[in-house]
PQR file of N, CA, C, O and H, with PARSE charges and radii, in Angstrom:
ATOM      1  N   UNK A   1      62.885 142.217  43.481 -0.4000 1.5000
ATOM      2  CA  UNK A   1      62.670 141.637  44.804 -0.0000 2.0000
ATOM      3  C   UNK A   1      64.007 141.171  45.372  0.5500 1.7000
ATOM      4  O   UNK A   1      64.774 140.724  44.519 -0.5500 1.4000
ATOM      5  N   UNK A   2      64.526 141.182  46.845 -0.4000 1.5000
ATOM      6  CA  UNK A   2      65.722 141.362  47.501 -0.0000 2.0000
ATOM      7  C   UNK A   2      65.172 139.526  47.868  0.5500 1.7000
ATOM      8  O   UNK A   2      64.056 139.276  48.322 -0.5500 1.4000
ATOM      9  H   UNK A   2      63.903 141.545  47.537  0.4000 1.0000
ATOM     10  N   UNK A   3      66.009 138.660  47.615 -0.4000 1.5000
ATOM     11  CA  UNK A   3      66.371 137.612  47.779 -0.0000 2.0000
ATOM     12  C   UNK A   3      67.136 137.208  48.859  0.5500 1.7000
ATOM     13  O   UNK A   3      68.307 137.294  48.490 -0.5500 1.4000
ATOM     14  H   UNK A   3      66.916 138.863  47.246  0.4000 1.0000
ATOM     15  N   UNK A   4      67.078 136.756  50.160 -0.4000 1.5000
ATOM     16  CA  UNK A   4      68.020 136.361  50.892 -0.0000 2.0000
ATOM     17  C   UNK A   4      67.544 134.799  51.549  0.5500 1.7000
ATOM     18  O   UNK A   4      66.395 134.374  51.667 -0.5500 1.4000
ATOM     19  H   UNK A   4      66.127 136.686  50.460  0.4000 1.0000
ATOM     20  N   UNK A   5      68.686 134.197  51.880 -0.4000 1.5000
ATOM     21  CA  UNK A   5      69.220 132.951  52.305 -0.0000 2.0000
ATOM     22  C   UNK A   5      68.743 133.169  53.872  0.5500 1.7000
ATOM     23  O   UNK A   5      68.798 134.331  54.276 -0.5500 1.4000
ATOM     24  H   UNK A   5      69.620 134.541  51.784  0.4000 1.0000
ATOM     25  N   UNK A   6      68.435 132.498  54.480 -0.4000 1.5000
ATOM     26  CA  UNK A   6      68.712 132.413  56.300 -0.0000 2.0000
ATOM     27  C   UNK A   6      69.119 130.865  56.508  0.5500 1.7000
ATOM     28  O   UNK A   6      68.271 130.077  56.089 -0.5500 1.4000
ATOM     29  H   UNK A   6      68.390 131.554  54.152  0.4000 1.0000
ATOM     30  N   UNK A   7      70.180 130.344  57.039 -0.4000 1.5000
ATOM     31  CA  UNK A   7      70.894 129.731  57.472 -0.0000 2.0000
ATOM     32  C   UNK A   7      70.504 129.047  59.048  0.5500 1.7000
ATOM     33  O   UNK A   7      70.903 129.529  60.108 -0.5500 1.4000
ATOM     34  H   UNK A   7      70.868 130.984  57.380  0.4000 1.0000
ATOM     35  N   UNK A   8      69.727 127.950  58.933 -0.4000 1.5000
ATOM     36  CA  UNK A   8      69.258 128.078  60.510 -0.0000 2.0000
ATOM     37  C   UNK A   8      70.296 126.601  61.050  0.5500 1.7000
ATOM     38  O   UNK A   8      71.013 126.144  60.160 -0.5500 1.4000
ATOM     39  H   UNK A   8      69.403 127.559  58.072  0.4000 1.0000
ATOM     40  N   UNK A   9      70.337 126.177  61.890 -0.4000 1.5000
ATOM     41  CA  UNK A   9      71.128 125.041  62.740 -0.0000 2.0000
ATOM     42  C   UNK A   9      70.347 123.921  63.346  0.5500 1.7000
ATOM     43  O   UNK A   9      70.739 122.783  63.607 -0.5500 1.4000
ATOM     44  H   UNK A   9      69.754 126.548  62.613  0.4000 1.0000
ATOM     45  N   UNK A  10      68.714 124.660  63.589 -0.4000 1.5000
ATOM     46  CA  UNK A  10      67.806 123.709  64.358 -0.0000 2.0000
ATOM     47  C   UNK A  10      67.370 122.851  63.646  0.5500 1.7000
ATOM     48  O   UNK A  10      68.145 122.415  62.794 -0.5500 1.4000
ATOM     49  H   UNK A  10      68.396 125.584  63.378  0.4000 1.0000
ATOM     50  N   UNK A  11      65.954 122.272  63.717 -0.4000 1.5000
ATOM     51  CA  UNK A  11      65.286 121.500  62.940 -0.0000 2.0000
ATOM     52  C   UNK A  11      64.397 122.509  62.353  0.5500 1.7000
ATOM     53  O   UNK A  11      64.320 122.286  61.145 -0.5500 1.4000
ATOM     54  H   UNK A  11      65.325 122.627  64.408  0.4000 1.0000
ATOM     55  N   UNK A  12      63.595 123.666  62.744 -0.4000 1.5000
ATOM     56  CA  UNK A  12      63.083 124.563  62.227 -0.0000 2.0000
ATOM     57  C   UNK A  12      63.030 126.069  63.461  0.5500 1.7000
ATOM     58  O   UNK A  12      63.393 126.055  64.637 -0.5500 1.4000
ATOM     59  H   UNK A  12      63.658 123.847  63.726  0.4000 1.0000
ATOM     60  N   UNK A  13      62.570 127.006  62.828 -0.4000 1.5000
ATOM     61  CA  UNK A  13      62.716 128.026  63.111 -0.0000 2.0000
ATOM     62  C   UNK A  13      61.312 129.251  62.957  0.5500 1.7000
ATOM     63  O   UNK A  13      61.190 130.079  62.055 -0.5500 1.4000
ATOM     64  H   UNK A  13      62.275 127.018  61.872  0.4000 1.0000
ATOM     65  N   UNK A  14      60.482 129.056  63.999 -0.4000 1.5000
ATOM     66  CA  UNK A  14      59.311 130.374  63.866 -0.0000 2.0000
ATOM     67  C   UNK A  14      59.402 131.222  63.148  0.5500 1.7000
ATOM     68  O   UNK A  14      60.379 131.896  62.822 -0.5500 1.4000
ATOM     69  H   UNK A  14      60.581 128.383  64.733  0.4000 1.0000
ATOM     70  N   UNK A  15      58.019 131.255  62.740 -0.4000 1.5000
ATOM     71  CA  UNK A  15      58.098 132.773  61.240 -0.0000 2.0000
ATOM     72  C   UNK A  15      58.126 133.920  61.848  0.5500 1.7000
ATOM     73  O   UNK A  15      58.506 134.795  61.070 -0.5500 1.4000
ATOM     74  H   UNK A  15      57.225 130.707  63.005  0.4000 1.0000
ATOM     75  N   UNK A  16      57.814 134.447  63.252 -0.4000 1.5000
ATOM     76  CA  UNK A  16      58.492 135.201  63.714 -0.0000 2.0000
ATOM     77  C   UNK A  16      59.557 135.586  64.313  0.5500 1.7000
ATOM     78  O   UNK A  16      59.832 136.741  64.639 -0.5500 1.4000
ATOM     79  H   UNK A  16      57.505 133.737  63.884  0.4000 1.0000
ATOM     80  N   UNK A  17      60.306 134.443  64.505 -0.4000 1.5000
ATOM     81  CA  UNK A  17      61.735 134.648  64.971 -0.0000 2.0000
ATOM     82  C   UNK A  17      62.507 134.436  63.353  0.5500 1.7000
ATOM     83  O   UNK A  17      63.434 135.221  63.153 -0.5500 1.4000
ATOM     84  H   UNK A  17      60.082 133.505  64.240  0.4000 1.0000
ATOM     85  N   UNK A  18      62.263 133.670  62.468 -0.4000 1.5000
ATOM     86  CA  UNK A  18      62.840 134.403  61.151 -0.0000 2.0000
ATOM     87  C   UNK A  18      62.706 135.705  60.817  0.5500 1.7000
ATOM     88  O   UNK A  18      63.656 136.205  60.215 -0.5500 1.4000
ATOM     89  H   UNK A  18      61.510 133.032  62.631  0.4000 1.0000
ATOM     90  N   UNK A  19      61.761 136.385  61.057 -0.4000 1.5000
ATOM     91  CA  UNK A  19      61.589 137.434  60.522 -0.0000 2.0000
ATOM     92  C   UNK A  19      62.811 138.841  61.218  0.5500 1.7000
ATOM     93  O   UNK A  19      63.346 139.842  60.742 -0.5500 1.4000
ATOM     94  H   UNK A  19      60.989 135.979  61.546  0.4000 1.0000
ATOM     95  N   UNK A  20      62.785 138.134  62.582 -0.4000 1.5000
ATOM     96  CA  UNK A  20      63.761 139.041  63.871 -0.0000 2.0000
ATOM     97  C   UNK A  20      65.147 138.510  63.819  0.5500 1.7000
ATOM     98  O   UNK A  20      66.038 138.983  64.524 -0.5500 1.4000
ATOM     99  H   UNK A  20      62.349 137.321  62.968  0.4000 1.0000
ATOM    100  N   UNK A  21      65.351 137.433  62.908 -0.4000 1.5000
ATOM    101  CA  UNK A  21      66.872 137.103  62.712 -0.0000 2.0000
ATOM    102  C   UNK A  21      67.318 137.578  61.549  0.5500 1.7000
ATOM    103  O   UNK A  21      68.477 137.979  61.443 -0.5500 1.4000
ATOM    104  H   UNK A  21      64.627 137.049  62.335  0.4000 1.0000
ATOM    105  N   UNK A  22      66.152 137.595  60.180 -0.4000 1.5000
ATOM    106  CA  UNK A  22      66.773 138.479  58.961 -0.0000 2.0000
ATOM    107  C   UNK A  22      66.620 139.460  58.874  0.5500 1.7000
ATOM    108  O   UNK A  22      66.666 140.041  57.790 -0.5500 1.4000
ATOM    109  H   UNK A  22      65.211 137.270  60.267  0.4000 1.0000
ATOM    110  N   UNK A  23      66.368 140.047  60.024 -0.4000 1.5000
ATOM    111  CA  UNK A  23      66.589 141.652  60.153 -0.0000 2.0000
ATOM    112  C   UNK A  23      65.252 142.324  59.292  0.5500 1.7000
ATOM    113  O   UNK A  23      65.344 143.529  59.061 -0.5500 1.4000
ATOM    114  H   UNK A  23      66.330 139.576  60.905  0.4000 1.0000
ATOM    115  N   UNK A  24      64.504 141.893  58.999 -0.4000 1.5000
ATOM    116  CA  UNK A  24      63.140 142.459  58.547 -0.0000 2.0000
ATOM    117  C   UNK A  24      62.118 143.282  59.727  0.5500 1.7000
ATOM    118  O   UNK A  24      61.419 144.234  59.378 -0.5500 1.4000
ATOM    119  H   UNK A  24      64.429 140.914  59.187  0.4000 1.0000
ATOM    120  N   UNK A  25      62.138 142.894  60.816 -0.4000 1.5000
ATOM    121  CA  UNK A  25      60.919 143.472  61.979 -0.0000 2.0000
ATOM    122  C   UNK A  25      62.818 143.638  63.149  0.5500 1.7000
ATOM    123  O   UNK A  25      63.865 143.075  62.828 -0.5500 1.4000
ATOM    124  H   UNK A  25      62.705 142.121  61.100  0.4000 1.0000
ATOM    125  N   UNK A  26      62.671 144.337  64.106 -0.4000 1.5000
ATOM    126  CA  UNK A  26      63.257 144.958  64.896 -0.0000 2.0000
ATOM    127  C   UNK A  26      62.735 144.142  66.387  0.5500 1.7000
ATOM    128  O   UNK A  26      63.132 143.839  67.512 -0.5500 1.4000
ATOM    129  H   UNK A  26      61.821 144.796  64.367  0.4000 1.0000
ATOM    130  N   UNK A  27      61.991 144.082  65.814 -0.4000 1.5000
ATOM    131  CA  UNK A  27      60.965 143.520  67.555 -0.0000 2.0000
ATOM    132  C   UNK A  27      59.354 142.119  67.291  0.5500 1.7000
ATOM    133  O   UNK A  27      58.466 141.952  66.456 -0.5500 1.4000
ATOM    134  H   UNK A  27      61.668 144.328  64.900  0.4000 1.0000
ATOM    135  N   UNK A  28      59.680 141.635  68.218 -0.4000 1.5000
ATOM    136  CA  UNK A  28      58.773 140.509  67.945 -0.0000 2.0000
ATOM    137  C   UNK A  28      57.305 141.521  67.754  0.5500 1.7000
ATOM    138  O   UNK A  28      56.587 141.220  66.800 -0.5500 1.4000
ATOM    139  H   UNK A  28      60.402 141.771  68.897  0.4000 1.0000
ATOM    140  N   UNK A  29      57.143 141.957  68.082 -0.4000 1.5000
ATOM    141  CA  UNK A  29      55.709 143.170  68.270 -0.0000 2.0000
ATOM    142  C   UNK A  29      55.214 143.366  66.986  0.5500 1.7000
ATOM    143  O   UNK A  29      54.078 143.015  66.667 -0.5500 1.4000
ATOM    144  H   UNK A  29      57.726 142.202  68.857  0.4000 1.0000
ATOM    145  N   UNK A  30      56.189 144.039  66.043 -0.4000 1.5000
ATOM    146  CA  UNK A  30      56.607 144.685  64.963 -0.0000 2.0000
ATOM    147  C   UNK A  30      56.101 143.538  63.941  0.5500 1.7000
ATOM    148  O   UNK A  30      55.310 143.821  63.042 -0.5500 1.4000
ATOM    149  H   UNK A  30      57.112 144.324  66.302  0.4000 1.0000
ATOM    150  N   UNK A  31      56.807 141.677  64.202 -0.4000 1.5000
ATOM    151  CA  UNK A  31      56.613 140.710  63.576 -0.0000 2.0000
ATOM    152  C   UNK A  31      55.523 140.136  63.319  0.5500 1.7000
ATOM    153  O   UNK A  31      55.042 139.540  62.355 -0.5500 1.4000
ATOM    154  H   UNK A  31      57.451 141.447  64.932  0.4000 1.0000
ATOM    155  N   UNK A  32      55.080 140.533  64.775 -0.4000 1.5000
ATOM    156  CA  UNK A  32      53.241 139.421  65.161 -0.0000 2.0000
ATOM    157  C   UNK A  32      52.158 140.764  64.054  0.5500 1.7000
ATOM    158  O   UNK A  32      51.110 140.411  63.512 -0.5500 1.4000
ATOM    159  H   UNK A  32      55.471 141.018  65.557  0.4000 1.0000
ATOM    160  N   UNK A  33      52.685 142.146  63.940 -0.4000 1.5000
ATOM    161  CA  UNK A  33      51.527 142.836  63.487 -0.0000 2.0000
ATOM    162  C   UNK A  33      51.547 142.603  62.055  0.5500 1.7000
ATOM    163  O   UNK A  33      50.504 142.337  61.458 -0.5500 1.4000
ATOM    164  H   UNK A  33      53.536 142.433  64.380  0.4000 1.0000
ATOM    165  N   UNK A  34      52.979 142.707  61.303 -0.4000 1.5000
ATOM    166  CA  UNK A  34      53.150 141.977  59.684 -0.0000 2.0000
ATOM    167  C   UNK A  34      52.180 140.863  59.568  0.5500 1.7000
ATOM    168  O   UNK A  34      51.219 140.947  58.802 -0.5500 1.4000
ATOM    169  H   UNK A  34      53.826 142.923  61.788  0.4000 1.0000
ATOM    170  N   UNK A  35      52.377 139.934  60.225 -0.4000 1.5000
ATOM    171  CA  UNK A  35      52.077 138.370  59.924 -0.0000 2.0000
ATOM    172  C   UNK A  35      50.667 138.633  60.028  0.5500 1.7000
ATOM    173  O   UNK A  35      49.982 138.309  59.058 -0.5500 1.4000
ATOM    174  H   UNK A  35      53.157 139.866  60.847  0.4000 1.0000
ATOM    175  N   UNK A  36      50.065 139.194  61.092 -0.4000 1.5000
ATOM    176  CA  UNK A  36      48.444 139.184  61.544 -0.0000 2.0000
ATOM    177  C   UNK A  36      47.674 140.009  60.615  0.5500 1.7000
ATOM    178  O   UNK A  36      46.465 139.817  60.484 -0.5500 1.4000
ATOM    179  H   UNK A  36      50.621 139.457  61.880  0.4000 1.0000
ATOM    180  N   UNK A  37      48.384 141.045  59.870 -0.4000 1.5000
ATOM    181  CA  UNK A  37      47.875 142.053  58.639 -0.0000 2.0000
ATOM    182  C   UNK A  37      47.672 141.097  57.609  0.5500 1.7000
ATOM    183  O   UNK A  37      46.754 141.489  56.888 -0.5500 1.4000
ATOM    184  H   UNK A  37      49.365 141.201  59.978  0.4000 1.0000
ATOM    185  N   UNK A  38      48.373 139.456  57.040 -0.4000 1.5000
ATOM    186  CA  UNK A  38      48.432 139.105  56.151 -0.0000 2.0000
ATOM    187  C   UNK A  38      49.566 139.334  54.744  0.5500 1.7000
ATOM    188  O   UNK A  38      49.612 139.050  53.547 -0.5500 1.4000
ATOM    189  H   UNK A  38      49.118 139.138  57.625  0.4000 1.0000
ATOM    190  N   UNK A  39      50.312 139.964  55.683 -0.4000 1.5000
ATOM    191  CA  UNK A  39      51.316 140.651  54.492 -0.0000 2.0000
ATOM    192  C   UNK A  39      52.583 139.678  54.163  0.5500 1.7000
ATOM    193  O   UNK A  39      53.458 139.943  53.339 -0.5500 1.4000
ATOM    194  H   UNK A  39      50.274 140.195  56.656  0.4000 1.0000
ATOM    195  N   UNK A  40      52.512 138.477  54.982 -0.4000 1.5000
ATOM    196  CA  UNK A  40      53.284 137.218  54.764 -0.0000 2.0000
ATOM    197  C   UNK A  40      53.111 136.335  54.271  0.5500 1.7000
ATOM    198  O   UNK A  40      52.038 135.915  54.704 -0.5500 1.4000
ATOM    199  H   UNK A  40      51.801 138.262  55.651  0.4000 1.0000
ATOM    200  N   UNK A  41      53.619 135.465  53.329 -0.4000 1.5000
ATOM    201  CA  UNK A  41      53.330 134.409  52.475 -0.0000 2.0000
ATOM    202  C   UNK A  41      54.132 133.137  53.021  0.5500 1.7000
ATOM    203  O   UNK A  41      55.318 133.361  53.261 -0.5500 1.4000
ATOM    204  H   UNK A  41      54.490 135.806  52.977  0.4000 1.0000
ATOM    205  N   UNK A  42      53.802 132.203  53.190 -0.4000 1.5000
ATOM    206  CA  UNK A  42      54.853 130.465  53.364 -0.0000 2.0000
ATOM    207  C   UNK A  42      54.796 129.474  52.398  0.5500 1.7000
ATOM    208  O   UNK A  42      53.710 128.906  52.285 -0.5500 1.4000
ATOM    209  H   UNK A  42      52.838 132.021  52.995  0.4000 1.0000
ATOM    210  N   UNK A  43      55.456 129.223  51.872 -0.4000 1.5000
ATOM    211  CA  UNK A  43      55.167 128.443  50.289 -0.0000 2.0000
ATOM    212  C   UNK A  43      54.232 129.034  49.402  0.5500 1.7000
ATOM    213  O   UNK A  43      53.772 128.319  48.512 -0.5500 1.4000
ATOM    214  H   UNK A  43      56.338 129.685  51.964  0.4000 1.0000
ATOM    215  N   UNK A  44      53.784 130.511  49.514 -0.4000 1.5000
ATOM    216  CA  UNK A  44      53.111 130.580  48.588 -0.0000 2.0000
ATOM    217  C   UNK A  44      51.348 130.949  48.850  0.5500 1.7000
ATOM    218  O   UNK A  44      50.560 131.348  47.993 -0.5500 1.4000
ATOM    219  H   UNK A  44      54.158 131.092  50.237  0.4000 1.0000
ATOM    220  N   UNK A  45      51.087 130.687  50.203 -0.4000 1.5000
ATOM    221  CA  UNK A  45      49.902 131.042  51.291 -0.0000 2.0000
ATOM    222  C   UNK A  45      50.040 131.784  51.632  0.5500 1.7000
ATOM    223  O   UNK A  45      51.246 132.031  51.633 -0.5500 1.4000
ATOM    224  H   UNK A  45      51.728 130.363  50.899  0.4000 1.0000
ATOM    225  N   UNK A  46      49.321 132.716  52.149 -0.4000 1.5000
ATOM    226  CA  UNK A  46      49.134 133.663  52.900 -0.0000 2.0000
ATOM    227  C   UNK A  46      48.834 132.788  54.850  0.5500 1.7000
ATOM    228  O   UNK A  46      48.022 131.916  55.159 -0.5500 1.4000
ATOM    229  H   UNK A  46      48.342 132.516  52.149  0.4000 1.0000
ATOM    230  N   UNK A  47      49.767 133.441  55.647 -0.4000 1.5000
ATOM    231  CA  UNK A  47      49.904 132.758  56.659 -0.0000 2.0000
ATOM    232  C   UNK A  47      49.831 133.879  57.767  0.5500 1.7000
ATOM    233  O   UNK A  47      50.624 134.820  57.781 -0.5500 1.4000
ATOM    234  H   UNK A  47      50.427 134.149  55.396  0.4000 1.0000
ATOM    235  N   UNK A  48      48.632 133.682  58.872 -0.4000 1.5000
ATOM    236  CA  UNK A  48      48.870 134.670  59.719 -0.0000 2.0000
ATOM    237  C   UNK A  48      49.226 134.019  61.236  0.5500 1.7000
ATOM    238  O   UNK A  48      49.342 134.667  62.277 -0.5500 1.4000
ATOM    239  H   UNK A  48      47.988 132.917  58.861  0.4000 1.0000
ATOM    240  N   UNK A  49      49.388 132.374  61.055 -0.4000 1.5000
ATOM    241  CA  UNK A  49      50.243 132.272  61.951 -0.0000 2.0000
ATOM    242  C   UNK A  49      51.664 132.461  62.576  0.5500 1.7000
ATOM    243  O   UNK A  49      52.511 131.889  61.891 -0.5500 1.4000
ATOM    244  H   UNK A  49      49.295 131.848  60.210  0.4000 1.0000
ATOM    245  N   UNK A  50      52.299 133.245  63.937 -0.4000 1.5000
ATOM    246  CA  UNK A  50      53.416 133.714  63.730 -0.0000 2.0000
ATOM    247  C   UNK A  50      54.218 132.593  64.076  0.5500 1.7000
ATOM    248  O   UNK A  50      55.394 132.570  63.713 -0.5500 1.4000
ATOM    249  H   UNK A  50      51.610 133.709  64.494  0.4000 1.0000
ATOM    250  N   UNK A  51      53.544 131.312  64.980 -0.4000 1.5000
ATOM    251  CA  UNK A  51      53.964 130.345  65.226 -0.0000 2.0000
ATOM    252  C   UNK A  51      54.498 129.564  64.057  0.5500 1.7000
ATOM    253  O   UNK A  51      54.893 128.476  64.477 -0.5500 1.4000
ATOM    254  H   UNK A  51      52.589 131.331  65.275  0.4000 1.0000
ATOM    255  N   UNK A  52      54.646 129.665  62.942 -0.4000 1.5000
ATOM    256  CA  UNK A  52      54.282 128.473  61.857 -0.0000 2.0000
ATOM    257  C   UNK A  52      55.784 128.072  61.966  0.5500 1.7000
ATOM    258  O   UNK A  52      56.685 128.904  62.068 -0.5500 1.4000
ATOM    259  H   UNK A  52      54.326 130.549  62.601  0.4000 1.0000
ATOM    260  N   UNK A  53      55.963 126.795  61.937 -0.4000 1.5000
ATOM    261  CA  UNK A  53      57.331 126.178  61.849 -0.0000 2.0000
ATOM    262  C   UNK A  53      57.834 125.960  60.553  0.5500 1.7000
ATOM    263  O   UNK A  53      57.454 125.094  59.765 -0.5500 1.4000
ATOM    264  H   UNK A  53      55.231 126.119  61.854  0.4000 1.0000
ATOM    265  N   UNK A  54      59.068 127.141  60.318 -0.4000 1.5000
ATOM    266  CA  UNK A  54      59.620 126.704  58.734 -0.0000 2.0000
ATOM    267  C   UNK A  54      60.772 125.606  59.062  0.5500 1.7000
ATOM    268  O   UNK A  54      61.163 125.280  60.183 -0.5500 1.4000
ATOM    269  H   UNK A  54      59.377 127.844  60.959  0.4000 1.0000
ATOM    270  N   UNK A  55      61.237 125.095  57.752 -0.4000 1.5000
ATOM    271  CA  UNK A  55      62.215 124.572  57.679 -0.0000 2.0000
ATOM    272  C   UNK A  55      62.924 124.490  56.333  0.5500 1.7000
ATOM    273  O   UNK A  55      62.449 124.886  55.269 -0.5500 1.4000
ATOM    274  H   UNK A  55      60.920 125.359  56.841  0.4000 1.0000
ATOM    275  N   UNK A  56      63.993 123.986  56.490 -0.4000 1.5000
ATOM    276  CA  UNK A  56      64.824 124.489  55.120 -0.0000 2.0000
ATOM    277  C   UNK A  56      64.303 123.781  54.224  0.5500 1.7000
ATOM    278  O   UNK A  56      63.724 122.720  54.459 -0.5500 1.4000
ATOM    279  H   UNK A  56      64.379 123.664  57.354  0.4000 1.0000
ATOM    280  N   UNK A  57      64.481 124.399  52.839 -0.4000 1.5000
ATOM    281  CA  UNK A  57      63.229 124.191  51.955 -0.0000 2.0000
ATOM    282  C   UNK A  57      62.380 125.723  51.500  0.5500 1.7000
ATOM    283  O   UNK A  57      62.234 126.396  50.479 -0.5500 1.4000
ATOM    284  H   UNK A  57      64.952 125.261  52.648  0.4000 1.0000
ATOM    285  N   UNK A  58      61.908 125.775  53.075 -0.4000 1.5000
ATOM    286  CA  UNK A  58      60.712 126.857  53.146 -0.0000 2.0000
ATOM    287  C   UNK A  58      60.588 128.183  52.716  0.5500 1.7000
ATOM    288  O   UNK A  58      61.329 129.024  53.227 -0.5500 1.4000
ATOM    289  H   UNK A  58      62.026 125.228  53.904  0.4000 1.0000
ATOM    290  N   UNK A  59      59.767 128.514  51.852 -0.4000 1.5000
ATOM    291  CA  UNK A  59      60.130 130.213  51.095 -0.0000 2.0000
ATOM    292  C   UNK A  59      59.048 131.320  52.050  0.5500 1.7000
ATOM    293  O   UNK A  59      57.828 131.210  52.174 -0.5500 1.4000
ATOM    294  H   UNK A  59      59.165 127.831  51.438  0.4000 1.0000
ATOM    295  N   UNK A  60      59.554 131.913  52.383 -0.4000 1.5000
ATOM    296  CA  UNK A  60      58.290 133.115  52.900 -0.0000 2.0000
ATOM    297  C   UNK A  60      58.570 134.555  52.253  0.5500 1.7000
ATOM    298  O   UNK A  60      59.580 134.851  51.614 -0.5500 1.4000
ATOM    299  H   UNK A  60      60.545 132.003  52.282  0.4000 1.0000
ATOM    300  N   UNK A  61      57.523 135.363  52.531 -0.4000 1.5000
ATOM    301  CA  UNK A  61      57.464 136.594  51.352 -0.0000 2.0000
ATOM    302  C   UNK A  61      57.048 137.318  52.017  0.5500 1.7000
ATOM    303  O   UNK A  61      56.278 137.002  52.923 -0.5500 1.4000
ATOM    304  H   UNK A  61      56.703 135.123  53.050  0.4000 1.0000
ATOM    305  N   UNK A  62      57.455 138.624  51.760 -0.4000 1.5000
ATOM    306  CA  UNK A  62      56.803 139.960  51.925 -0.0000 2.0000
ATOM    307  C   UNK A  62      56.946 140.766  50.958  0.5500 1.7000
ATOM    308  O   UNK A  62      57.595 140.383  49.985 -0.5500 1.4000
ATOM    309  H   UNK A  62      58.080 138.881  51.023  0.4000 1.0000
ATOM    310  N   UNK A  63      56.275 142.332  50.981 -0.4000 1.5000
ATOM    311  CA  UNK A  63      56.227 143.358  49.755 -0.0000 2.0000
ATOM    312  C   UNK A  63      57.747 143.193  49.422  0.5500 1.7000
ATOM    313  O   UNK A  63      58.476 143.558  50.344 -0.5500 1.4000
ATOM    314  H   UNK A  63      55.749 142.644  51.772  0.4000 1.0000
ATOM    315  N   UNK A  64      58.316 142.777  48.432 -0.4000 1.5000
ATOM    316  CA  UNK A  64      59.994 143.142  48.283 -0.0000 2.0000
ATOM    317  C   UNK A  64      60.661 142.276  48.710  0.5500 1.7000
ATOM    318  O   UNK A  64      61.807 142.389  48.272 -0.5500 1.4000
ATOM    319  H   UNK A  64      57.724 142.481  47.683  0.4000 1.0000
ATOM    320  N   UNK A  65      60.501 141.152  49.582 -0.4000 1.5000
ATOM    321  CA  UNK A  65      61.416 140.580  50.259 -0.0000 2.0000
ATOM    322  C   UNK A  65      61.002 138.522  50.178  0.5500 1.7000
ATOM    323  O   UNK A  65      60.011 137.793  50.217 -0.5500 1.4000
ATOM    324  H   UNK A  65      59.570 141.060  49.937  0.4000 1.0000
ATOM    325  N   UNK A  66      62.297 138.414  50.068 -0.4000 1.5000
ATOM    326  CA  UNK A  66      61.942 136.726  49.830 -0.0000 2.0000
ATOM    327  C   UNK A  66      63.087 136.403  50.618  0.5500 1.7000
ATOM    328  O   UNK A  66      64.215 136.894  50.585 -0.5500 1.4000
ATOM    329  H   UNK A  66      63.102 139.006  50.036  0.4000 1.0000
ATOM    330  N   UNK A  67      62.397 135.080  51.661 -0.4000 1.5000
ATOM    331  CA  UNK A  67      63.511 134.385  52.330 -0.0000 2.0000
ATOM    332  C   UNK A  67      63.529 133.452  52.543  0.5500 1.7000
ATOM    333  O   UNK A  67      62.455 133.156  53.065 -0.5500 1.4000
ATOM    334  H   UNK A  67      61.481 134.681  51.689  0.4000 1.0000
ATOM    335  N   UNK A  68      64.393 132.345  52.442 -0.4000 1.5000
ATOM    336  CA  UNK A  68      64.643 131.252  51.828 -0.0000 2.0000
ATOM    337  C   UNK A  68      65.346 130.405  52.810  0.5500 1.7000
ATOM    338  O   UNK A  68      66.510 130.773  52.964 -0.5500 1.4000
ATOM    339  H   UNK A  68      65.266 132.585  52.017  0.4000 1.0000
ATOM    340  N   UNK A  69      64.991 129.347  53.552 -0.4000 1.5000
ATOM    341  CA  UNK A  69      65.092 129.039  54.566 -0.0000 2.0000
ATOM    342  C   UNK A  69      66.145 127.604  54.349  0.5500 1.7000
ATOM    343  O   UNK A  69      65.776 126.560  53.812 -0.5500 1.4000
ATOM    344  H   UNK A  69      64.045 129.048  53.427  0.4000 1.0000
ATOM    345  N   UNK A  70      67.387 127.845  54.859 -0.4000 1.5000
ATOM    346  CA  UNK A  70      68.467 126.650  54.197 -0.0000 2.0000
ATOM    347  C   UNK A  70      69.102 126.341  55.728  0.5500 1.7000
ATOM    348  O   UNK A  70      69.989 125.499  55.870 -0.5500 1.4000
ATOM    349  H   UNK A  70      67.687 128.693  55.295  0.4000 1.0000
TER
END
């Protein structure tokens, strides 16, 4: 599984705009259909909100992919 860091500045950062900043989805479109399939995890849940507010700390998942919200 490909491990990456995302680096945010705010107080938190949408699981679909994480997903369009670590380069995983291309297009918010692309993001909302991942998340709404269920194919995303947030600590460990399955989350089909695209709204969900991470913050550093926060782990989210897909097939292969872990990102780690610092």
């Amino acid at each position: 599984m490909q491990e990456q860091t995302v680096s945010i500045t705010t107080e938190y950062i949408k699981l679909e705009a994480l997903l369009k900043f670590a380069g995983i989805t291309d297009t918010g479109g692309e993001a909302k259909q991942i998340i709404q399939e269920g194919e995303v995890t947030v600590n460990g849940e399955v989350c089909t909100m695209r709204g969900k507010k991470l913050r550093p700390g926060d782990v989210a998942e897909l097939p292969g992919v872990r990102l780690v919200v610092a």
